[in-house]
C-alpha positions, 0 to 999 in steps of 0.5 A: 905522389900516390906511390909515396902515400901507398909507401905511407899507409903499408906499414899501417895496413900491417899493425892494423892486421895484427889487431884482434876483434876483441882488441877493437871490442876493448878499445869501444869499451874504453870509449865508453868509459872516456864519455862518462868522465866527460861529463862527470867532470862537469859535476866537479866542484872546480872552475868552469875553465878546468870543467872546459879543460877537462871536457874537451881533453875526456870528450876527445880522447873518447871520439879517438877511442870511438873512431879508433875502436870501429876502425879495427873492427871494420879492419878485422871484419873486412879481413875475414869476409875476405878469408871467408870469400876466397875459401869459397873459391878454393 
C-alpha cells in the first residue's frame, strides 16, 4: 500500500520541483483576485441563487489558488534550504 502511494505522489513531487518562486508568487496573487470577485458578486443586480452560485464557484477557486500557491512556495523554499544545507557540508 505505501509503496503504491509513494509510486502515486513521485510523479507530483517532480512537477512540483520544476515550479518556480515567482510561480507560486503568481498563483497567491490570483488568489487574491479570485476573493475580491467573490464578493464583488454579491453586489450584483441578479438572483440570490446565482449570487450563492457564483460565491461559492469564485469563493472556491480562490481557497484552490490559496492553498495552491503556498504549496509551491512552501515546495520551493524547502528545496533551497535543502540546496543551502548540503552546500554547507561540501
Amino acid at each position: 500500500m505505501l509503496e503504491h502511494l509513494k509510486h502515486i505522489l513521485q510523479p507530483i513531487k517532480r512537477w512540483l520541483a520544476g515550479l518556480s518562486f515567482r510561480t507560486g508568487v503568481i498563483v497567491l496573487s490570483s488568489c487574491v483576485v479570485f476573493y475580491l470577485l467573490s464578493f464583488v458578486a454579491l453586489v450584483l443586480p441578479v438572483s440570490a441563487t446565482l449570487k450563492g452560485v457564483l460565491w461559492f464557484v469564485l469563493f472556491g477557486c480562490a481557497k484552490t489558488t490559496q492553498y495552491g500557491g503556498l504549496l509551491i512556495l512552501g515546495f520551493t523554499l524547502l528545496n533551497e534550504l535543502e540546496r543551502r544545507i548540503s552546500k554547507e557540508k561540501r
